[in-house]
N, CA, C and O atoms as CSV, one atom per row, in Angstrom:
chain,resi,resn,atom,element,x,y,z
A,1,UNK,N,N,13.544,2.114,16.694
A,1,UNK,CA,C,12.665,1.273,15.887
A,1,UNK,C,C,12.076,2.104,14.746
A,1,UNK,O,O,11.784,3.300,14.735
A,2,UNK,N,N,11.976,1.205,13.815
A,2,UNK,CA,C,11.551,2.057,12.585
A,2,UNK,C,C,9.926,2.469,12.617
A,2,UNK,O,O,9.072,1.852,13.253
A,3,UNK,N,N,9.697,3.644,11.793
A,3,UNK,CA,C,8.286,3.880,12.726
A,3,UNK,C,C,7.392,3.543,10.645
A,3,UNK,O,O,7.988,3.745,9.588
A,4,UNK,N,N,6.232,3.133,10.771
A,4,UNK,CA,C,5.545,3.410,9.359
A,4,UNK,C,C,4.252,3.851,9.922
A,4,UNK,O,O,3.798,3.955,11.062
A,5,UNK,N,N,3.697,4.135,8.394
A,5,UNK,CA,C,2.461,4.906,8.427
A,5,UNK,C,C,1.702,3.999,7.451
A,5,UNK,O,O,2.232,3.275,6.609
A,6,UNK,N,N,0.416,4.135,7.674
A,6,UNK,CA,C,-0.876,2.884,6.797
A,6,UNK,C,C,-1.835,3.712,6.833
A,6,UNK,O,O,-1.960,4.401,7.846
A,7,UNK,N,N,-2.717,3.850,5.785
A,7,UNK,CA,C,-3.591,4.249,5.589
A,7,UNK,C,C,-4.633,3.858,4.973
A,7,UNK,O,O,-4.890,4.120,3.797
A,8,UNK,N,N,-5.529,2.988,5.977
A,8,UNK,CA,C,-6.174,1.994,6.104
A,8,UNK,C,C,-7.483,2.334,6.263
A,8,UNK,O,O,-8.062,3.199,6.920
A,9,UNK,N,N,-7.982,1.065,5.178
A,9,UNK,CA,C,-9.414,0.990,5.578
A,9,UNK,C,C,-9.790,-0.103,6.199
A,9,UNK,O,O,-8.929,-0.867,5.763
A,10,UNK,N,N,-10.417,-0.720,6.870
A,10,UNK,CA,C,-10.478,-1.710,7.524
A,10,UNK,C,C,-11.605,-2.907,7.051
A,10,UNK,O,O,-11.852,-4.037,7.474
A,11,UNK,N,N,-12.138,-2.092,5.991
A,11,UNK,CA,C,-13.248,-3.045,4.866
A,11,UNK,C,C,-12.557,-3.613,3.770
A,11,UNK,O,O,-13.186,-4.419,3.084
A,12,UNK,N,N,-11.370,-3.348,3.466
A,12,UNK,CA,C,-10.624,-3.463,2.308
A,12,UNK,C,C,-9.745,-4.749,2.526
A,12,UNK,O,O,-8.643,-4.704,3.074
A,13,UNK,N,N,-10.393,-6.029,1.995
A,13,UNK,CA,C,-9.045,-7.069,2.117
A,13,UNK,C,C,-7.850,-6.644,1.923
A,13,UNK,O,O,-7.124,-6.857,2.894
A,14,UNK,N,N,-7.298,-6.071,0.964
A,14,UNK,CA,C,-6.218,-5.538,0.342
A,14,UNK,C,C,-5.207,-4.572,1.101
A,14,UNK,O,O,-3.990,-4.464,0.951
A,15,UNK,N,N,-6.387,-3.656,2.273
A,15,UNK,CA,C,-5.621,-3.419,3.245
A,15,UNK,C,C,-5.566,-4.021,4.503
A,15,UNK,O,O,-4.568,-3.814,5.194
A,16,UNK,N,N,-6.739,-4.943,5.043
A,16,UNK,CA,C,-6.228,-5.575,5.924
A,16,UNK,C,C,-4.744,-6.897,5.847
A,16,UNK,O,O,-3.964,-7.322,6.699
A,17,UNK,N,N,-4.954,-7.188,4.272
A,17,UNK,CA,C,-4.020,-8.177,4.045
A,17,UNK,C,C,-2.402,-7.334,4.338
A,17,UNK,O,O,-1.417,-7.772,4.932
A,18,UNK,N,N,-2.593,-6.094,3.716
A,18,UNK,CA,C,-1.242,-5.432,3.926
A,18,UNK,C,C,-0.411,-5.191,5.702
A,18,UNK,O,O,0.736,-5.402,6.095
A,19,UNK,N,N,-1.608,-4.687,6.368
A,19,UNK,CA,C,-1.832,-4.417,7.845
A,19,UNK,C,C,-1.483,-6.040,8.505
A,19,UNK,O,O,-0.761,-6.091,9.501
A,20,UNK,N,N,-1.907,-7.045,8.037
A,20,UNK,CA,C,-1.304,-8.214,8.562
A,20,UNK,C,C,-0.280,-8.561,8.583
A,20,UNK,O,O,0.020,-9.303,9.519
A,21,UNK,N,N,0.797,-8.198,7.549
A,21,UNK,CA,C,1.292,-8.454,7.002
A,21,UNK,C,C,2.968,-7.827,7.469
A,21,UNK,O,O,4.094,-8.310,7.349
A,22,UNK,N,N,2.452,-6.552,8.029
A,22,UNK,CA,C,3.230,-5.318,8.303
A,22,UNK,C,C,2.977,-5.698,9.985
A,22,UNK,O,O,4.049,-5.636,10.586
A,23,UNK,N,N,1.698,-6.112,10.968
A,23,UNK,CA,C,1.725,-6.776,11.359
A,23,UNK,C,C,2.568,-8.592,12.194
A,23,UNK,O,O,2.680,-9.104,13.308
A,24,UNK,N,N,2.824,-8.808,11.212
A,24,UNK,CA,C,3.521,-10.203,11.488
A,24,UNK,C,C,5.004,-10.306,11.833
A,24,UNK,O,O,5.705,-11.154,12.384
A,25,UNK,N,N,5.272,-8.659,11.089
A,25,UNK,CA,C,6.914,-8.238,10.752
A,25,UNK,C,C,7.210,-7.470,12.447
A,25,UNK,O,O,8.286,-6.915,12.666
A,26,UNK,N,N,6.462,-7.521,13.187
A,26,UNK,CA,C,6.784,-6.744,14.226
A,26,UNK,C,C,6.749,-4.960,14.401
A,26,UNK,O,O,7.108,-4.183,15.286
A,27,UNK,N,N,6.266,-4.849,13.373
A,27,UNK,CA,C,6.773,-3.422,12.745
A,27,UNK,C,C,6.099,-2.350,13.913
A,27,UNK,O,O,5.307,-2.867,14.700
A,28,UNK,N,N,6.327,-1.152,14.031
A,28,UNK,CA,C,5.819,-0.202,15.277
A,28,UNK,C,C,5.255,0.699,13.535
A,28,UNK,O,O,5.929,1.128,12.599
A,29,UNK,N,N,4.048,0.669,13.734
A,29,UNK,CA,C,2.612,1.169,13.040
A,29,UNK,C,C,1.837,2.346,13.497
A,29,UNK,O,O,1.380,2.611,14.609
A,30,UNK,N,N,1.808,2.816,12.674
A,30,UNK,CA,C,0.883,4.478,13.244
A,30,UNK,C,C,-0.483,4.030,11.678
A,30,UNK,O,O,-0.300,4.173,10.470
A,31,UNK,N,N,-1.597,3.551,12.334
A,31,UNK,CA,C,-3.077,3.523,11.568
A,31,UNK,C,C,-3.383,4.658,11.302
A,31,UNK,O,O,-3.425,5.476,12.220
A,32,UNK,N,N,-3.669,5.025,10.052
A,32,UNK,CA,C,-4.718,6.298,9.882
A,32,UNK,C,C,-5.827,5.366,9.043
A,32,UNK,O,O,-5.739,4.533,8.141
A,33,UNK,N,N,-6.939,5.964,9.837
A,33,UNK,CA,C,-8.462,5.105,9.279
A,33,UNK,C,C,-8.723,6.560,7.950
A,33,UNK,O,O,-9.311,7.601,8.244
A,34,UNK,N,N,-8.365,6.384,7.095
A,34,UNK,CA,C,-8.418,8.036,5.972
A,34,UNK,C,C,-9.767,8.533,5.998
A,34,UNK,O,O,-10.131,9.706,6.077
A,35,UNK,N,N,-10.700,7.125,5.895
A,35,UNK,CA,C,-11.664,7.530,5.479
A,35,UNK,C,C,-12.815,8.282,6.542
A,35,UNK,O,O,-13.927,8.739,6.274
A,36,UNK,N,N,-12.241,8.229,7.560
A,36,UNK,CA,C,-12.723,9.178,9.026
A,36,UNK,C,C,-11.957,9.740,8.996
A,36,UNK,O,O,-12.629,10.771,8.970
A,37,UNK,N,N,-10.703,10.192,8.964
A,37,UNK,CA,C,-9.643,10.730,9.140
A,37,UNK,C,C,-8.377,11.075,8.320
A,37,UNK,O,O,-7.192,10.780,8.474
A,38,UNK,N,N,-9.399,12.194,6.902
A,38,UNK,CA,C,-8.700,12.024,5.540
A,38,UNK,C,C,-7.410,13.126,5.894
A,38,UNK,O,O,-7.484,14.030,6.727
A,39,UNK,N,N,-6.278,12.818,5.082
A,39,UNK,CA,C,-5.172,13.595,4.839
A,39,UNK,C,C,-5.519,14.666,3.831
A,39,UNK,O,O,-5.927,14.649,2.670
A,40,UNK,N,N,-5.013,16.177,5.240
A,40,UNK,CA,C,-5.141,17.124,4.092
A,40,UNK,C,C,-4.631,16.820,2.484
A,40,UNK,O,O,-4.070,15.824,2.028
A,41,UNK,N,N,-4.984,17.868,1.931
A,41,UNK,CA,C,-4.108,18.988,0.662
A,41,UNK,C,C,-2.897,18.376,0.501
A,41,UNK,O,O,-2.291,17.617,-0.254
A,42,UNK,N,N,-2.761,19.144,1.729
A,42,UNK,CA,C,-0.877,19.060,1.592
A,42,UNK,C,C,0.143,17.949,2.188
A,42,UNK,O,O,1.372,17.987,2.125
A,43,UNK,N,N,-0.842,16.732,2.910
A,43,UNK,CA,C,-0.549,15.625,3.033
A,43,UNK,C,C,-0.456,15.052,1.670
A,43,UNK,O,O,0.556,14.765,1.031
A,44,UNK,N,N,-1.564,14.952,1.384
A,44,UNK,CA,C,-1.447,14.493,-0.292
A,44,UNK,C,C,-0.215,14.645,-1.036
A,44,UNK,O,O,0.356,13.748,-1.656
A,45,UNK,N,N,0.065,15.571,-0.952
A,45,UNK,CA,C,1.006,16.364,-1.840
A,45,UNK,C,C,2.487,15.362,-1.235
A,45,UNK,O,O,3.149,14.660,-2.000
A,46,UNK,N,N,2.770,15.499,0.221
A,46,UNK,CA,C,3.867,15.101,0.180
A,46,UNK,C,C,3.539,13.607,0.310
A,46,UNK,O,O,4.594,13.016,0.538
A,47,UNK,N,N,2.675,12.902,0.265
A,47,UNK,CA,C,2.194,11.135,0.284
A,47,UNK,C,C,2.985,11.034,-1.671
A,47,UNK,O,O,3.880,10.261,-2.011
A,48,UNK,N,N,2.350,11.957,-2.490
A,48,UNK,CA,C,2.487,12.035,-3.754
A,48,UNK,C,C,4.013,11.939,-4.710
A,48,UNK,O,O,4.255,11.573,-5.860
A,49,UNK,N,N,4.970,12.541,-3.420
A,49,UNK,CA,C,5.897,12.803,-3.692
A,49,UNK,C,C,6.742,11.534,-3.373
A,49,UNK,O,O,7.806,11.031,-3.735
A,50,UNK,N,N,5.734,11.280,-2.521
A,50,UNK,CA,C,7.283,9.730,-1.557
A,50,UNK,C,C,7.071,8.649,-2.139
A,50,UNK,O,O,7.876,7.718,-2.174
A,51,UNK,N,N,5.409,8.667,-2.916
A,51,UNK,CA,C,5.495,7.417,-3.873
A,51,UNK,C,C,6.039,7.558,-5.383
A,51,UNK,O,O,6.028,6.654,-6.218
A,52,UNK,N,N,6.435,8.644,-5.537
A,52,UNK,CA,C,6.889,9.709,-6.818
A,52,UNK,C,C,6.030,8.911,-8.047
A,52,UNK,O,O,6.415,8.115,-8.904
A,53,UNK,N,N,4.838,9.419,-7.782
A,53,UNK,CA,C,3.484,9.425,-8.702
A,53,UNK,C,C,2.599,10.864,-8.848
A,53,UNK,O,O,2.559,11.715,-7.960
A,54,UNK,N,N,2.115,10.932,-9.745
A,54,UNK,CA,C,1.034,11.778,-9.405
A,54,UNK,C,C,0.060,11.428,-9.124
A,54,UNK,O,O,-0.342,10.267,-9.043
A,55,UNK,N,N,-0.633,12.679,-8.873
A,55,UNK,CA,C,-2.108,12.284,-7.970
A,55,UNK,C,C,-3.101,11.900,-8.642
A,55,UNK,O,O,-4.047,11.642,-7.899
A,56,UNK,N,N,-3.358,11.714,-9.922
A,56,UNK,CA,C,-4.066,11.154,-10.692
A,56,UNK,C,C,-3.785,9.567,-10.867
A,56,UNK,O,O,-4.546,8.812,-11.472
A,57,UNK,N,N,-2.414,9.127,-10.159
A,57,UNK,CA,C,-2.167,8.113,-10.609
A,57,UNK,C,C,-2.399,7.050,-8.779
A,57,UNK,O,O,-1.862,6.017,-8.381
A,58,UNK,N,N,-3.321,7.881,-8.212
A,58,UNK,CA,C,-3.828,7.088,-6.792
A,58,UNK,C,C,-4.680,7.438,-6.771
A,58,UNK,O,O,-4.916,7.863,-5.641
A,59,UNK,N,N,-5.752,7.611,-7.657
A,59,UNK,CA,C,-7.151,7.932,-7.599
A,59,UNK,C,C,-7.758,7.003,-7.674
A,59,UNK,O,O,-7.711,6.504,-8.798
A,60,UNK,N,N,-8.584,6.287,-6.699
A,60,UNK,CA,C,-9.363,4.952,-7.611
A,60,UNK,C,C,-10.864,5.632,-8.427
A,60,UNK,O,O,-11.909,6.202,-8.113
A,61,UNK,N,N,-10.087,5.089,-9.756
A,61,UNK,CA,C,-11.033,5.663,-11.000
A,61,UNK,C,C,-12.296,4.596,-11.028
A,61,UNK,O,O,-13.364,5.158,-11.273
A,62,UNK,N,N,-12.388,3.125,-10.820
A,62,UNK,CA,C,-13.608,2.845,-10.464
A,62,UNK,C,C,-14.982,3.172,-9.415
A,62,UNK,O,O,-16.135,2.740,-9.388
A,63,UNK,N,N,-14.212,4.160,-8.585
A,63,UNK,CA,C,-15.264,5.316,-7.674
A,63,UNK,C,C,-16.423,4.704,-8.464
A,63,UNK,O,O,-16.554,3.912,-9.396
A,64,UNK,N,N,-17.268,5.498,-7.594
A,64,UNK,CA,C,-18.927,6.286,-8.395
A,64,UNK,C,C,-18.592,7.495,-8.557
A,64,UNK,O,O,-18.922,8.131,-9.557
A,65,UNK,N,N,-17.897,7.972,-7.607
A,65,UNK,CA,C,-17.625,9.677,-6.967
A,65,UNK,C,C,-16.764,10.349,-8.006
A,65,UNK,O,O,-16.790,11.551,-8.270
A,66,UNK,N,N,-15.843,9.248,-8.679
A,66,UNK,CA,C,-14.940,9.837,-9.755
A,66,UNK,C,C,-15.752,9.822,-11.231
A,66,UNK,O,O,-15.340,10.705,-11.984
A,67,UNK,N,N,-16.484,9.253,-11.609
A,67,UNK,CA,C,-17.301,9.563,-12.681
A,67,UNK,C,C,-18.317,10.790,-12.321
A,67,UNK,O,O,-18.495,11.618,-13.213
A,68,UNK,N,N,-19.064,10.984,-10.956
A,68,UNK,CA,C,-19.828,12.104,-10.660
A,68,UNK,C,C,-19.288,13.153,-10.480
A,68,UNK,O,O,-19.912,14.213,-10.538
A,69,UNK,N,N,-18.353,13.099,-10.290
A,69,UNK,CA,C,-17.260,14.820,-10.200
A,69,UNK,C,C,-16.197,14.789,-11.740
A,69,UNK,O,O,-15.412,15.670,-12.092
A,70,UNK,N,N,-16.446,13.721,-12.316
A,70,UNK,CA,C,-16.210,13.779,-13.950
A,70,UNK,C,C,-14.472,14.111,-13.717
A,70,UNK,O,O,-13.828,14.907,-14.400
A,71,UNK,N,N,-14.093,13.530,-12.918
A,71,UNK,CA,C,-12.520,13.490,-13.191
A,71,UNK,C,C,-11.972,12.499,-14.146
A,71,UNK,O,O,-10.775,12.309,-14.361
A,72,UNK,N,N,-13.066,11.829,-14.747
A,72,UNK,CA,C,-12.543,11.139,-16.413
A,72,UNK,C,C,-11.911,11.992,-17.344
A,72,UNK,O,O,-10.984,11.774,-18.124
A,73,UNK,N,N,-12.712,13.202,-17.077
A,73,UNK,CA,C,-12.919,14.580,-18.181
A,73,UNK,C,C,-11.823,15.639,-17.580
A,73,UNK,O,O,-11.647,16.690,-18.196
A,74,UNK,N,N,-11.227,15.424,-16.614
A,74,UNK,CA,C,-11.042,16.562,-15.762
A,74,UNK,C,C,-9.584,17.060,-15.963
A,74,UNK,O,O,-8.790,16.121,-15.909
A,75,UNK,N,N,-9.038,18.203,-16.167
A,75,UNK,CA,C,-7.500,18.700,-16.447
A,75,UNK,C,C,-7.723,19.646,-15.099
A,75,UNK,O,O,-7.854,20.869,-15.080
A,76,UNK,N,N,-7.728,18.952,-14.254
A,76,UNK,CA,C,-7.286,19.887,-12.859
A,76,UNK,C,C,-5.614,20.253,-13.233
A,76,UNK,O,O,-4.953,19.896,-14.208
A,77,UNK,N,N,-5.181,21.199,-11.924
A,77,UNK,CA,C,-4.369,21.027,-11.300
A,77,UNK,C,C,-3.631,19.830,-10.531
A,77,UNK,O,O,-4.510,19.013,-10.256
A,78,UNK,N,N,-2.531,19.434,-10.121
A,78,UNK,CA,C,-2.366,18.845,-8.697
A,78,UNK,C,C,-2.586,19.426,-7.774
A,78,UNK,O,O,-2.360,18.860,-6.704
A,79,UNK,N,N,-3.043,20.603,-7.764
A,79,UNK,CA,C,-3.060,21.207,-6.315
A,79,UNK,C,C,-5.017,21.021,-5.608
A,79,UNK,O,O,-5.497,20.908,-4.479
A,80,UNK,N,N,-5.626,21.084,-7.084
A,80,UNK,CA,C,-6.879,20.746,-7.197
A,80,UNK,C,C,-7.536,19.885,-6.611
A,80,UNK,O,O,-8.488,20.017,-5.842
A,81,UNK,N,N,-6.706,18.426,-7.206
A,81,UNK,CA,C,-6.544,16.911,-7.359
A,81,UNK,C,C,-6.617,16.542,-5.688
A,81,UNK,O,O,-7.283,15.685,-5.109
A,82,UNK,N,N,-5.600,17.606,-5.136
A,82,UNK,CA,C,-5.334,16.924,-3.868
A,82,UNK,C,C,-6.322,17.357,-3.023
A,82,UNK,O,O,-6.639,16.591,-2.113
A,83,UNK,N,N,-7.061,18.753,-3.148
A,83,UNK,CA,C,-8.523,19.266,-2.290
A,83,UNK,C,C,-9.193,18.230,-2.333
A,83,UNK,O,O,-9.466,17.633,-1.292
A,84,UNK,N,N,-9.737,17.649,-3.943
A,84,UNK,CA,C,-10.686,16.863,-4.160
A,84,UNK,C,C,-10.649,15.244,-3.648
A,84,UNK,O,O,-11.493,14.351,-3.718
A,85,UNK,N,N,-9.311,15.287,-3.115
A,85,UNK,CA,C,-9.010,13.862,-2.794
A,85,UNK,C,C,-9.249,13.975,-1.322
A,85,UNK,O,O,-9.815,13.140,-0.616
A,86,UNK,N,N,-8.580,15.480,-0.842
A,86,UNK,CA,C,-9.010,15.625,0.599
A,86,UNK,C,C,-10.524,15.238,0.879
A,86,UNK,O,O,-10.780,14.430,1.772
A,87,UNK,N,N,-11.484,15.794,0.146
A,87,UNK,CA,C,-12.446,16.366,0.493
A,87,UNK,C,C,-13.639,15.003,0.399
A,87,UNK,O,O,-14.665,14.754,1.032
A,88,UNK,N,N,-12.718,14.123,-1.021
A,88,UNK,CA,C,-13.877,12.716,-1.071
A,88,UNK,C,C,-12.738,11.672,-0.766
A,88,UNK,O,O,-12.456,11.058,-1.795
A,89,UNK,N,N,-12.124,11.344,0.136
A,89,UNK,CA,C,-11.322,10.039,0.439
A,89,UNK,C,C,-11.443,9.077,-0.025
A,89,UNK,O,O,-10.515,8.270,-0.052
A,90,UNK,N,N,-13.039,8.748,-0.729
A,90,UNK,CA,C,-13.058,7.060,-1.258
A,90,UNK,C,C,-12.221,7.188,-2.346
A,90,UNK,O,O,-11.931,6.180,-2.990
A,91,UNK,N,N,-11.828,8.167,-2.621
A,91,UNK,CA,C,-11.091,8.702,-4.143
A,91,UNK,C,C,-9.298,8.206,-3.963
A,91,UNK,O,O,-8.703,8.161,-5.040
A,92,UNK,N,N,-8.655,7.933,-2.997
A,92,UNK,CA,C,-7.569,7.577,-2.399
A,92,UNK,C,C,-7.525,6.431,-2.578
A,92,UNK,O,O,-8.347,5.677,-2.058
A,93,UNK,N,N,-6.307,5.904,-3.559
A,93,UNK,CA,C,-5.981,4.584,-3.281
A,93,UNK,C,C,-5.751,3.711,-1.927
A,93,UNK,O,O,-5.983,4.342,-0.895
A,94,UNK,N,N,-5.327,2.344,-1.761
A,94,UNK,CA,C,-5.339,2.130,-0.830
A,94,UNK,C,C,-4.878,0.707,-0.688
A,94,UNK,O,O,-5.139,-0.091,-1.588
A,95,UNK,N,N,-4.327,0.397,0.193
A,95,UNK,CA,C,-3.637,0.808,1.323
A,95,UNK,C,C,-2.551,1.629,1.000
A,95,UNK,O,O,-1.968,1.134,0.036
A,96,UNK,N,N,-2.082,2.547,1.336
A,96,UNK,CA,C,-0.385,3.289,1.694
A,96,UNK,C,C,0.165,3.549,2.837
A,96,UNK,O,O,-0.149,4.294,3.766
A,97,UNK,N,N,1.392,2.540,2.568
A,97,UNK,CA,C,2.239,2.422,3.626
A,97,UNK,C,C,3.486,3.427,3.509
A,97,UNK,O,O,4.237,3.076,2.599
A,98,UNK,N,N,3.871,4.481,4.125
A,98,UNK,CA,C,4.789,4.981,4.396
A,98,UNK,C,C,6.205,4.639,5.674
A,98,UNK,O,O,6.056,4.157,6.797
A,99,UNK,N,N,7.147,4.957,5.199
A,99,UNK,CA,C,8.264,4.654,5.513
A,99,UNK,C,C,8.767,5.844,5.579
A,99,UNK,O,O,8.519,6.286,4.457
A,100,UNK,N,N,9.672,7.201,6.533
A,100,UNK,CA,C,10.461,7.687,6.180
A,100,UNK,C,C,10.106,8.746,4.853
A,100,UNK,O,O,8.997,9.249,4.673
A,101,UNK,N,N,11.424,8.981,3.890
A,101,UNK,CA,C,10.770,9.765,2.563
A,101,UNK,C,C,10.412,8.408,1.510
A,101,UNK,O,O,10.759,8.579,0.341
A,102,UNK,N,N,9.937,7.461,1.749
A,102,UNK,CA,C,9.275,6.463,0.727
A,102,UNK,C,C,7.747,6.078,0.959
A,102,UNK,O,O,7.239,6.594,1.955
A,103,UNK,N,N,7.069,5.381,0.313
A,103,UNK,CA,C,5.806,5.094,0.393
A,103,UNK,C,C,5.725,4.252,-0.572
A,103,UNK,O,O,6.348,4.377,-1.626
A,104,UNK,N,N,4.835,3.175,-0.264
A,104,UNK,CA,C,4.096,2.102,-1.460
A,104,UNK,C,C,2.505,2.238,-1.254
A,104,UNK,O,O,1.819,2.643,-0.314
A,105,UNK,N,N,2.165,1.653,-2.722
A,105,UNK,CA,C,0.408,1.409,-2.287
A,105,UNK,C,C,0.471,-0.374,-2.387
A,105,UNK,O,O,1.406,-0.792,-3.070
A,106,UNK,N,N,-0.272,-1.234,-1.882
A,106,UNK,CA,C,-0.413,-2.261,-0.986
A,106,UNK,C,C,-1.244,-3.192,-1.655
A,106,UNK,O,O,-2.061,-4.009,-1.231
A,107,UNK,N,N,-0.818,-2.862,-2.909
A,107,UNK,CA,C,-1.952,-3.653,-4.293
A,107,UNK,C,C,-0.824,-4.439,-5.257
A,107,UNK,O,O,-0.398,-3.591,-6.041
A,108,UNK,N,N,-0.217,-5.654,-5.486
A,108,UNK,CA,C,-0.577,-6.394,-4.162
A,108,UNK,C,C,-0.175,-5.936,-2.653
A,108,UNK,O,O,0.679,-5.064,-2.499
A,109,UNK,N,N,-0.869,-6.600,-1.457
A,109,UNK,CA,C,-0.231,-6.379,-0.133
A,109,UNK,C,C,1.398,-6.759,0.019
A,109,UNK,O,O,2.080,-6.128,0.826
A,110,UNK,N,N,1.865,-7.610,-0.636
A,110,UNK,CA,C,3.633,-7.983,-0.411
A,110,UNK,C,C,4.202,-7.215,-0.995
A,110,UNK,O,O,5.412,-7.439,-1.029
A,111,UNK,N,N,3.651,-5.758,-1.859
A,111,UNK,CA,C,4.431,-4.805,-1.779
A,111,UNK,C,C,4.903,-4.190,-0.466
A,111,UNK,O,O,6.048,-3.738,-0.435
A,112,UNK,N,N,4.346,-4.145,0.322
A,112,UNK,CA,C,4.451,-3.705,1.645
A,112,UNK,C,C,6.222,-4.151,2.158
A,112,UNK,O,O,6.865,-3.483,2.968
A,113,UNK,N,N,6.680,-5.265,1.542
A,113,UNK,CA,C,7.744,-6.056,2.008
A,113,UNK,C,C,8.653,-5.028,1.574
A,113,UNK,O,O,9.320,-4.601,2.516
A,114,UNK,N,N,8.906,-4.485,0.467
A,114,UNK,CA,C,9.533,-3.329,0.034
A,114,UNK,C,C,10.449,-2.405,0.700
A,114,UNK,O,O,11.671,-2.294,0.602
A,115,UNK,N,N,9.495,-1.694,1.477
A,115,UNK,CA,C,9.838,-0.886,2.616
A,115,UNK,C,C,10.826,-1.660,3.754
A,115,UNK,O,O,11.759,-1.101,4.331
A,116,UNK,N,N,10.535,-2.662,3.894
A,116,UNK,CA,C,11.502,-3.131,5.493
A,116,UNK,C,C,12.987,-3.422,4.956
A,116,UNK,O,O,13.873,-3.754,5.743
């Protein structure tokens, strides 16, 4: 059975809609709640790679946290990007569903369909 990965918040319509959804399909699901239970550095890094984006480009820039740590302004690194994402999770897009070497983010949730 095919195995996926979600990385879920459970306040987030957007990810519960995805989680239903992935849900309904029968699918065998491994939950990560991020925001108790954020993905290192170097999770990041390879989450980054399977959606082949950069990490600036799964940041949610409407934060508070991303205007207070001024990553409007900011020419990090990626290697930076991904501490700082470790370190403040609300900063992580969301939902991401992983598959294998692929991944989607869940905005809309019937991206999720993608993967199966």
């Amino acid at each position: 059975m095919d195995h996926y990965i979600i990385y879920h918040n459970p306040r987030c319509s957007k990810s519960r809609q995805t989680l239903s959804i992935m849900n309904e399909n029968n699918l065998n699901i491994k939950i990560v709640q991020y925001l108790t239970d954020p993905p290192s550095p170097k999770e990041l890094e390879v989450i980054s790679r399977k959606l082949s984006i950069s990490p600036m480009d799964f940041i949610r820039k409407k934060e508070l946290i991303y205007t207070e740590l001024g990553l409007n302004n900011y020419n990090a690194s990626e290697s930076e990007l991904f501490e700082i994402m470790s370190e403040n999770p609300k900063l992580i897009e969301r939902p991401i569903v992983i598959k294998g070497d692929k991944a989607i983010i869940g905005r809309p949730p019937e991206n999720v369909i993608e993967l199966f």
